[in-house]
C-alpha positions in Angstrom: 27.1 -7.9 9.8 26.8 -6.2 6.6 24.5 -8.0 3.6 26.9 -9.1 1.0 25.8 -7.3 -2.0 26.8 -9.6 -4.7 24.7 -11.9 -3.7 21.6 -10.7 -2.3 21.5 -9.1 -6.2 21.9 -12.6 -7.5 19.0 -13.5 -10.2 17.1 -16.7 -9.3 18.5 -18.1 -12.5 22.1 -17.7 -11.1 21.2 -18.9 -7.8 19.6 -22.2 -8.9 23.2 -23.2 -10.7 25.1 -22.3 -7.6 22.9 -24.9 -5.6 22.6 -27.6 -8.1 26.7 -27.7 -8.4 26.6 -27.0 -4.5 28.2 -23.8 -4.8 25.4 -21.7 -3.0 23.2 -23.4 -0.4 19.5 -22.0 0.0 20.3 -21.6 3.9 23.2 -19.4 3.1 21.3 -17.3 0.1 18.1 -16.7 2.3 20.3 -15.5 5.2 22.0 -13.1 3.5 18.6 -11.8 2.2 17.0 -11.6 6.0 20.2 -9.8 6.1 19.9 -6.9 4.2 16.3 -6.8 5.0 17.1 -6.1 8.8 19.6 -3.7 7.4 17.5 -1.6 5.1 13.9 -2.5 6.0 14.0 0.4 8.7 14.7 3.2 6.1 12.2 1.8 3.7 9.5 0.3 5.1 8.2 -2.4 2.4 7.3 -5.5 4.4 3.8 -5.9 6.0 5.0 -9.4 7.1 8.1 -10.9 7.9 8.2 -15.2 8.2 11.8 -15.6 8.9 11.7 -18.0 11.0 9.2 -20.4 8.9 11.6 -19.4 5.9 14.8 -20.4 7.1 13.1 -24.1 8.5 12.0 -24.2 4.0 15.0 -23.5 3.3 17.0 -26.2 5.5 14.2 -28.5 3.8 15.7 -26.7 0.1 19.2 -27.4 0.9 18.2 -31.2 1.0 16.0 -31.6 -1.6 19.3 -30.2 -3.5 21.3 -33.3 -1.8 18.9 -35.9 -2.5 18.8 -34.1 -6.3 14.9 -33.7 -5.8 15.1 -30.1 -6.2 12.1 -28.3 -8.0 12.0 -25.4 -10.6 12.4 -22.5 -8.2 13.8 -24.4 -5.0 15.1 -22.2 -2.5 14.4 -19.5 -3.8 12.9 -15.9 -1.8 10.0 -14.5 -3.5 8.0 -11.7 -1.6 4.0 -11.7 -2.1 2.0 -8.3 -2.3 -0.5 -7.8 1.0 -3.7 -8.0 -1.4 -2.7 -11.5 -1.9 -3.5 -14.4 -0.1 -0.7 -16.9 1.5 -2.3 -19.9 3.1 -2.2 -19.5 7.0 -0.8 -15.9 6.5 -2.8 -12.1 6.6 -4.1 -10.5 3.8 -4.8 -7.1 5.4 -4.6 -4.9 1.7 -3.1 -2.0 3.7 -6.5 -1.6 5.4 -6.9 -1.9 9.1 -10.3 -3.1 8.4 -8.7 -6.7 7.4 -5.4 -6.6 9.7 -6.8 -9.9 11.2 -7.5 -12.0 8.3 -6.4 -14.8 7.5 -6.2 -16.5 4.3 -7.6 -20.2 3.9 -6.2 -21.1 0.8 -2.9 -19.0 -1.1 -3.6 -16.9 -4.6 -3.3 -19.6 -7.3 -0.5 -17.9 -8.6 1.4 -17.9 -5.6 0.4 -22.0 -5.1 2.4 -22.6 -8.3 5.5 -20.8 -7.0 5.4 -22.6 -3.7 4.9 -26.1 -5.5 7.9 -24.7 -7.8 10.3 -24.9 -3.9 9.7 -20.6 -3.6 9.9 -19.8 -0.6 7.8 -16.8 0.9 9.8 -15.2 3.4 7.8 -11.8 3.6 4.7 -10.1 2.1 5.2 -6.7 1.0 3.6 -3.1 1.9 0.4 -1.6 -0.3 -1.4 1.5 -0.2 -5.2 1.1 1.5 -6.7 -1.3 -0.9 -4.3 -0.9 -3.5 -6.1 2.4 -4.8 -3.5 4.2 -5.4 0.2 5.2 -6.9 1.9 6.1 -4.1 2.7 2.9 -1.4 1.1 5.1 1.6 -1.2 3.3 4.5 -2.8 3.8 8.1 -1.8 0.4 8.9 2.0 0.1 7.4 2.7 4.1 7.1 4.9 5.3 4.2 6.8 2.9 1.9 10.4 4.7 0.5 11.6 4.1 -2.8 15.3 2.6 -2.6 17.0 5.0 -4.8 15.9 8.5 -3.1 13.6 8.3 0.0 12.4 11.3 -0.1 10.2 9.9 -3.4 7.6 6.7 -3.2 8.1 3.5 -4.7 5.0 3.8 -6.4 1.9 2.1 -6.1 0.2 -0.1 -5.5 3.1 -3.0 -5.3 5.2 -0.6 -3.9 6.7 -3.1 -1.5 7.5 -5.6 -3.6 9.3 -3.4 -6.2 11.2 -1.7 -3.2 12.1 -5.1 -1.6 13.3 -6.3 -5.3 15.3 -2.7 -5.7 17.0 -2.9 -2.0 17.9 -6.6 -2.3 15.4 -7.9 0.1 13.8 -11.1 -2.4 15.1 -12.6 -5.4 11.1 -12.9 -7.0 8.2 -10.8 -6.1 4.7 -10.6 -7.1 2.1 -8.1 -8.0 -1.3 -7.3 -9.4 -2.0 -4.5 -11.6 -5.5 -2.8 -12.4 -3.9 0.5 -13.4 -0.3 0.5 -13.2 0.0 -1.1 -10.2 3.3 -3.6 -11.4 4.3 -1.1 -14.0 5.2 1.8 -11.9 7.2 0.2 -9.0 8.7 -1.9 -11.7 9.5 1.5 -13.6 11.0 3.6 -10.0 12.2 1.2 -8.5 14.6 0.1 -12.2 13.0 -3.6 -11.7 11.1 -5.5 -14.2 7.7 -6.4 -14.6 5.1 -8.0 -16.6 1.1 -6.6 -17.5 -0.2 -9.9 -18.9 -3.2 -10.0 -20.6 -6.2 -10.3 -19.3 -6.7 -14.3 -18.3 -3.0 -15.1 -18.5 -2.4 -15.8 -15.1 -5.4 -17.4 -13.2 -7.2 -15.5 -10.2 -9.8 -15.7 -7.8 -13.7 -14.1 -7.4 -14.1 -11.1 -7.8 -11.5 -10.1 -10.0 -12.2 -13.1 -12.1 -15.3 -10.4 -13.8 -12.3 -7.8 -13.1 -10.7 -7.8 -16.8 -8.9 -4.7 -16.2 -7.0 -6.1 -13.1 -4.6 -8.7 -13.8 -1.8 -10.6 -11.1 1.6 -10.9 -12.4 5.3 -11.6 -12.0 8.2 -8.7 -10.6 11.7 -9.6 -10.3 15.5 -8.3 -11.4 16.1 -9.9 -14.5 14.2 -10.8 -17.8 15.3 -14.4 -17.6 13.8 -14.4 -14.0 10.3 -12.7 -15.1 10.3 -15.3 -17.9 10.5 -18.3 -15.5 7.9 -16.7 -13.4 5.6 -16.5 -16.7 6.5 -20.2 -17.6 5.2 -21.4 -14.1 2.4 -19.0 -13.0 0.5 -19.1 -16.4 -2.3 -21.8 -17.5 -5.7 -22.5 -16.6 -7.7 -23.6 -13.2 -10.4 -25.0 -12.4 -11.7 -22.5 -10.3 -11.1 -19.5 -12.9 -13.5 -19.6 -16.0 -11.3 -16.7 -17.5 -8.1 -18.5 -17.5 -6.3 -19.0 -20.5 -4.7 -22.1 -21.9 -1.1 -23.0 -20.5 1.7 -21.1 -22.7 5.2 -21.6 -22.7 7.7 -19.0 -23.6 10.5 -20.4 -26.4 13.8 -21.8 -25.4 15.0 -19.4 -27.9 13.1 -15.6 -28.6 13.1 -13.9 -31.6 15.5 -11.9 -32.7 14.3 -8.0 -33.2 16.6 -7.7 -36.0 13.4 -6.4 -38.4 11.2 -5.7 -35.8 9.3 -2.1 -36.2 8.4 0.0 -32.9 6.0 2.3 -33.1 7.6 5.1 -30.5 5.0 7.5 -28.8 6.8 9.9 -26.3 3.1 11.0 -24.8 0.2 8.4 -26.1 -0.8 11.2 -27.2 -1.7 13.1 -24.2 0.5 13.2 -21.3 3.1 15.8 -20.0 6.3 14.1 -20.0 9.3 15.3 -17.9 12.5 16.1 -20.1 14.6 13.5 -18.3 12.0 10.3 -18.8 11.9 11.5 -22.6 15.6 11.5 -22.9 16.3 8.2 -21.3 13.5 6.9 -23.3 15.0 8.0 -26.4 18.5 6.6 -25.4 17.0 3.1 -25.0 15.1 3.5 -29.0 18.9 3.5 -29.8 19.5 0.7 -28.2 16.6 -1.2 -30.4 17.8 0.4 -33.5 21.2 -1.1 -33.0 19.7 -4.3 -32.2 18.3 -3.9 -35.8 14.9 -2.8 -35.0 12.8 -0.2 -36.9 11.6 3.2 -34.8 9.4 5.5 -36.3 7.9 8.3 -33.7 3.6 7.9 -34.3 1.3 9.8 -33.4 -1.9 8.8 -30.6 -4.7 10.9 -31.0 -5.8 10.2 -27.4 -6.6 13.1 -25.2 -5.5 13.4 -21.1 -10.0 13.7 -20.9 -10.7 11.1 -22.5 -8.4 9.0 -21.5 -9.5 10.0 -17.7 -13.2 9.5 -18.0 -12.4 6.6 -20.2 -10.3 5.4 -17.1 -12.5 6.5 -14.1 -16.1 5.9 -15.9 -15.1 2.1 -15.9 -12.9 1.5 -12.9 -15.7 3.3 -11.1 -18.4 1.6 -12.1 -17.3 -1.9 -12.3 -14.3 -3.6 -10.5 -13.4 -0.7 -8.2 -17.2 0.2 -7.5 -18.4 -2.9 -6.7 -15.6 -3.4 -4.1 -15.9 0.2 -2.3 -19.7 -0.8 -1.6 -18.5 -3.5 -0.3 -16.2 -2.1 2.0 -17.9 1.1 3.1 -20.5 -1.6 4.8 -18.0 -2.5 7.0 -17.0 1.4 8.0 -18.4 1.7 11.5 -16.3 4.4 12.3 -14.1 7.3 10.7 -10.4 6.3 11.0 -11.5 3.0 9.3 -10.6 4.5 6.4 -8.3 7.0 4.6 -9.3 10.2 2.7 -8.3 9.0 -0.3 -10.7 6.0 0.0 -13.1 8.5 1.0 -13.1 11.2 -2.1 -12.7 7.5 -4.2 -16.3 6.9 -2.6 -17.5 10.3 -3.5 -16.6 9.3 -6.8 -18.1 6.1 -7.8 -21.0 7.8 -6.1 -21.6 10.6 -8.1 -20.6 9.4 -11.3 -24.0 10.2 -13.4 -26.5 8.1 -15.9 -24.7 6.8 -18.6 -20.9 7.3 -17.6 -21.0 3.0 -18.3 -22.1 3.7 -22.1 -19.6 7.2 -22.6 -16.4 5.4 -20.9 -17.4 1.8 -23.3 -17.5 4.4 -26.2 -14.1 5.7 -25.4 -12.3 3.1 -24.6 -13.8 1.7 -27.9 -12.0 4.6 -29.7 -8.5 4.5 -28.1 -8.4 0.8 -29.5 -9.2 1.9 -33.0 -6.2 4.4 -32.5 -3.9 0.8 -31.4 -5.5 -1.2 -33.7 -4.6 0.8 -36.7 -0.6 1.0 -34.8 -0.1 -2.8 -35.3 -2.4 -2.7 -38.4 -0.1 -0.7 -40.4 2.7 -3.7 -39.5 4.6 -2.5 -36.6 5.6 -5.5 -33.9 5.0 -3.0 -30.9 4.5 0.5 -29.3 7.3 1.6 -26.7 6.4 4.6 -24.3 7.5 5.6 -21.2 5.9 4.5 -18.1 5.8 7.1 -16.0 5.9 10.9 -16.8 8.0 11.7 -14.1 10.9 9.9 -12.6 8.9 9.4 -9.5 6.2 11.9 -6.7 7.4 12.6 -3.4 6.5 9.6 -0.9 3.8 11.1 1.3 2.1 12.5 -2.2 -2.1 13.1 -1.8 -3.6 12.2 -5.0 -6.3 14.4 -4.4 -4.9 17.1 -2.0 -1.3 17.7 -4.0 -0.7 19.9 -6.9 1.3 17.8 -9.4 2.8 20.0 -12.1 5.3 18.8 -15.2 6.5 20.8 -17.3 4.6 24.0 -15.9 1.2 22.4 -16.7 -0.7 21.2 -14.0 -2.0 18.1 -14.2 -4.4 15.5 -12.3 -2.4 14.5 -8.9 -4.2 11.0 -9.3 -3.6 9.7 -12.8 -1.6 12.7 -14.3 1.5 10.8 -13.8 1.2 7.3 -15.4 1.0 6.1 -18.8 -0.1 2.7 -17.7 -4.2 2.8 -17.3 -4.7 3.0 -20.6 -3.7 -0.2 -21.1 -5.7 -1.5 -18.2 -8.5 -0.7 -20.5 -7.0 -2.1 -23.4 -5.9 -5.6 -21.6 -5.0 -7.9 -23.9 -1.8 -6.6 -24.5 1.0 -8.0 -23.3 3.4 -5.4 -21.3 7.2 -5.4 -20.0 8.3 -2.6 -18.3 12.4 -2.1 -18.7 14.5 0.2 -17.1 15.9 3.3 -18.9 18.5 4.8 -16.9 18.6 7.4 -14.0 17.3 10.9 -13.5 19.1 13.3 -11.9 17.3 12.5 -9.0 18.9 9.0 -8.8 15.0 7.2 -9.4 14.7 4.8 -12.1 13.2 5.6 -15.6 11.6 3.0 -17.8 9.8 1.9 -21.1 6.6 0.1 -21.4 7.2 -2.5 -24.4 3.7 -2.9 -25.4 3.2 -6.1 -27.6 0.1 -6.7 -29.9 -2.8 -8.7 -28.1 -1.6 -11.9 -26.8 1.6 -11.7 -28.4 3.6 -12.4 -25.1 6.7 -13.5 -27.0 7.2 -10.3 -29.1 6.9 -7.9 -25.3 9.7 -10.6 -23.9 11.8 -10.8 -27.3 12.6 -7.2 -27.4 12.9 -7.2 -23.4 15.1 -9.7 -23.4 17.2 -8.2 -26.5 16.9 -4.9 -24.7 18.6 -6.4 -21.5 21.4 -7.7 -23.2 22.4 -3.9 -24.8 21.4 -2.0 -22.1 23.5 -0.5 -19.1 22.7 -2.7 -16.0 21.3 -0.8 -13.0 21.9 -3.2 -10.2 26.1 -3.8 -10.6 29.5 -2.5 -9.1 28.3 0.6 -7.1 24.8 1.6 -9.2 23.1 -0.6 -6.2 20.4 1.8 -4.7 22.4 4.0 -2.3 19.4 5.5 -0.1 20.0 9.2 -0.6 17.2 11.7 0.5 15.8 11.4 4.0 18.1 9.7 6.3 
C-alpha cells in the first residue's frame, strides 16, 4: 500500500495535537512512515539501520502514555539519527567498514534528550566514510540519492538524514556539522537546519576540543527545529564546553526593522545563476516582511578561505582523528581514496600552516565583525553554489566547473566552512525555491555570535512568506535515474 503523503509530511508539532485530542495515534503515524520508507528507501538509499520492529513496540508504549495523559514533549514521534552518532545498544559504523561492528554503550547526549522527550528512533541514516565529505558516498552503504533528482547527491555528510526528512521517511532528524555537513543536505534536500554555535548543544570526547564541529537539529519546519533547540540545548556534566540551558521565546521578534547584510559570494565563490536568483527572490520576501537589504561586500578570497579551512581542519580535529584511524588500516580496501588523498594531506601540510591558517581565519572575522559592527542584525548568503553535484561526485578526481571557472571539486561548492571557522554564529539554512533541475536552493541566515533568536526570528518570519516546498504535488517526485 501506498504511503499516505499527507501525513508522512506532517510536522512533529501537527502530530503531537492530533495525539493529544486522539486524532492521530503514534502506531498509526509511525506506520505510515515505515511505509514510505519501504516504498522509497530502495531508490534512495539513506538508512544505514532500520529498527522497525523495536519502533513500532515504542510506539504501542506512545499511544498509551497518550491514554494515561503521561505523554512527554516529543512522544511518538520518528526522529532518524546520523551513523557518526551513537544510539545505545545500536552501531555506529560512520560509513566506514572499519567500525561496522560497533556498538555504542551509551547514546550521543543529544540524542538521550530526544529519547527522554518520547522520540522514537526508528532508523539511523547513511554518511560518507567518516563524514569527510559533501557527497553521501560509502564502501559500506554505497551511494545515497537526493529525493528531488537522483541522478544528484543529497549532500554530505548527513546526507541520509536530510534525504529521509525530504522523502518523508522521519518527522525529526539529526546531524553534526564541522563544514557544512547539516547545511548542505538541509539546503538540497529544501529541509531545515540549524549550525549552532560552538558549545550549544553538548557532545562527547574528542569533539568536545573540536570547536569547529558542532551536533545539531534537521527537520521540515521552523517550529519543529525550534523544539529540537529547546530540548537538545544546555549543559552536561560530561562536556566542559557546554553552554548554559537557553530557551527560545514563546514569541520571536518581529524583523520589521531588521537590516541584512546580503553577500551573493562571501566574497569569493562562483555562484550558479539559478541559486543567485532564488536567493534574491527570498531578500524580497524579508523586505516585505519590513527588513532592511543592502548587498556588502566580503573581501575574503576562494585561497584564503581554503588554506584558512584546510590549515586548521587538517591540523586539529580532522588530523588527529585520521592518525587515529590509519592505525587501524591493515589492509587497502579499509579505506576509500578520498580518505586516502585526505591522509596525504594532513601529512604534508608544512611548518607553520597552524600559525598562517589562525592568522587567516583571524582576518575573515575582522571582515564579520565590522558586518554586525556597522548595525546590521545578520548576513544572508546562499549555501550552496550550485543547486546540487552529481551523486557519485569524487572530490578530488572530478572537475567541478560554475560558471566556466573551475573550481576546487572538494570545497568549491559550499559556502558553509567558513563559518565552521567562525563558530559562534548561530546559522539557519532556509529553503529558496527550485532549480531547473528540480533540487532545492537555500539561504544561510547567519546571526551575530550567540544570537540564536535573531537566525530563528527571521527563519521563522521567512517561513511564514515563503512558498512551501513540501505541499499538494511539490512533494519530491524522484526524477533522474530510475
Amino acid at each position: 500500500m501506498a504511503a499516505d503523503l499527507d501525513l508522512v509530511y506532517l510536522s512533529a508539532a501537527a502530530q503531537l495535537r492530533l495525539f493529544r485530542a486522539r486524532e492521530l495515534s503514534p502506531v498509526e503515524m509511525l506506520d505510515a512512515q515505515i511505509a514510505r520508507a519501504n516504498e522509497v528507501e530502495p531508490k534512495i538509499n539513506a538508512t544505514a539501520w532500520q529498527f522497525f520492529d523495536e519502533a513500532r513496540v515504542a510506539a504501542k508504549h506512545a499511544e498509551d502514555r497518550y491514554m494515561r495523559g503521561e505523554a512527554r514533549p516529543l512522544e511518538g514521534v520518528a526522529l532518524a539519527v546520523k551513523d557518526d552518532t551513537d544510539v545505545e545498544g545500536k552501531v555506529t559504523a560512520s560509513g566506514s567498514v572499519l567500525f561496522k561492528d560497533y556498538v555504542a554503550p551509551v547514546s550521543h547526549p543529544m540524542v538521550q534528550r530526544y529519547v527522554d522527550a518520547g522520540a522514537i528512533v526508528h532508523m539511523k541514516t547513511t554518511v560518507p566514510e567518516f563524514c569527510m565529505a559533501g557527497v553521501t558516498k560509502s564502501a559500506l552503504w554505497g551511494v545515497t540519492r537526493n529525493p528531488w533528482n537522483l541522478d544528484y547527491t543529497p549532500a554530505g555528510s548527513s546526507g541520509g538524514s536530510g534525504a529521509a526528512l525530504a522523502a518523508g521517511m522521519c518527522t525529526l532528524a539529526t546531524g553534526s556539522d564541522s563544514a557544512g555537513s547539516i547545511r548542505l543536505p538541509a539546503s538540497v534536500n529544501g529541509v531545515y537546519g540549524l549550525k549552532a554555535p560552538y558549545g550549544r548543544f553538548p557532545t562527547v570526547v574528542p569533539w568536545a576540543l573540536a570547536p569547529q564541529s558542532v551536533y545539531g537539529p534537521m527537520a521540515r519546519s521552523v517550529g519543529d527545529l525550534a523544539m529540537m533547540y529547546d530540548l537538545g540545548n544546555g549543559p552536561a556534566p560530561y562536556d566542559h564546553t557546554a553552554l548554559p540551558k537557553r530557551s527560545l521565546p514563546t514569541r520571536l521578534p518581529d524583523p520589521a526593522g531588521m537590516r541584512i547584510a546580503y553577500s551573493p559570494d562571501l566574497g569569493y565563490a562562483q555562484v550558479d545563476p539559478e541559486v543567485r536568483r532564488n536567493t534574491e527572490a527570498a531578500l524580497r520576501h524579508f523586505e516585505a516582511l519590513g527588513a532592511a537589504v543592502e548587498e556588502v561586500r566580503i573581501g575574503w578570497t576562494a585561497e584564503m578561505v581554503y588554506d584558512a579551512f584546510v590549515g586548521t581542519a587538517l591540523t586539529s580535529y580532522w588530523r588527529n582523528f585520521i592518525d587515529n584511524v590509519v592505525d587501524l588500516v591493515t589492509k587497502p580496501d579499509d579505506v576509500s581514496d578520498h580518505f586516502r588523498h585526505m591522509h596525504a594531506m594532513a601529512t604534508a601540510m608544512p611548518k607553520g600552516t597552524v600559525e598562517r591558517a589562525a592568522d587567516l581565519v583571524a582576518e575573515m572575522n575582522r571582515e564579520i565583525s565590522a558586518i554586525y559592527g556597522a548595525g546590521f542584525d545578520a548576513i544572508v548568503c546562499p549555501t550552496a553554489a550550485v543547486p546540487s553535484v552529481p551523486a557519485e561526485h569524487e572530490a578530488f578526481a572530478d572537475e567541478l566547473v560554475i560558471n566556466g571557472v573551475k573550481v576546487d571539486g572538494f570545497t568549491g561548492w559550499w559556502l558553509t566552512h567558513p563559518f565552521n571557522l567562525l563558530y559562534l554564529h548561530p546559522i539557519v539554512v532556509a529553503q529558496t525555491g527550485r532549480a531547473s533541475n528540480n533540487v532545492p536552493t537555500s539561504i544561510q541566515i547567519i546571526a551575530n555570535r550567540y544570537d540564536d533568536v535573531t537566525a530563528f526570528a527571521l527563519a521563522a518570519a521567512y517561513e511564514r512568506v515563503a512558498p512551501p516546498l513540501f505541499s499538494g504535488d511539490a512533494f519530491p517526485d524522484f526524477r533522474g535515474r530510475s
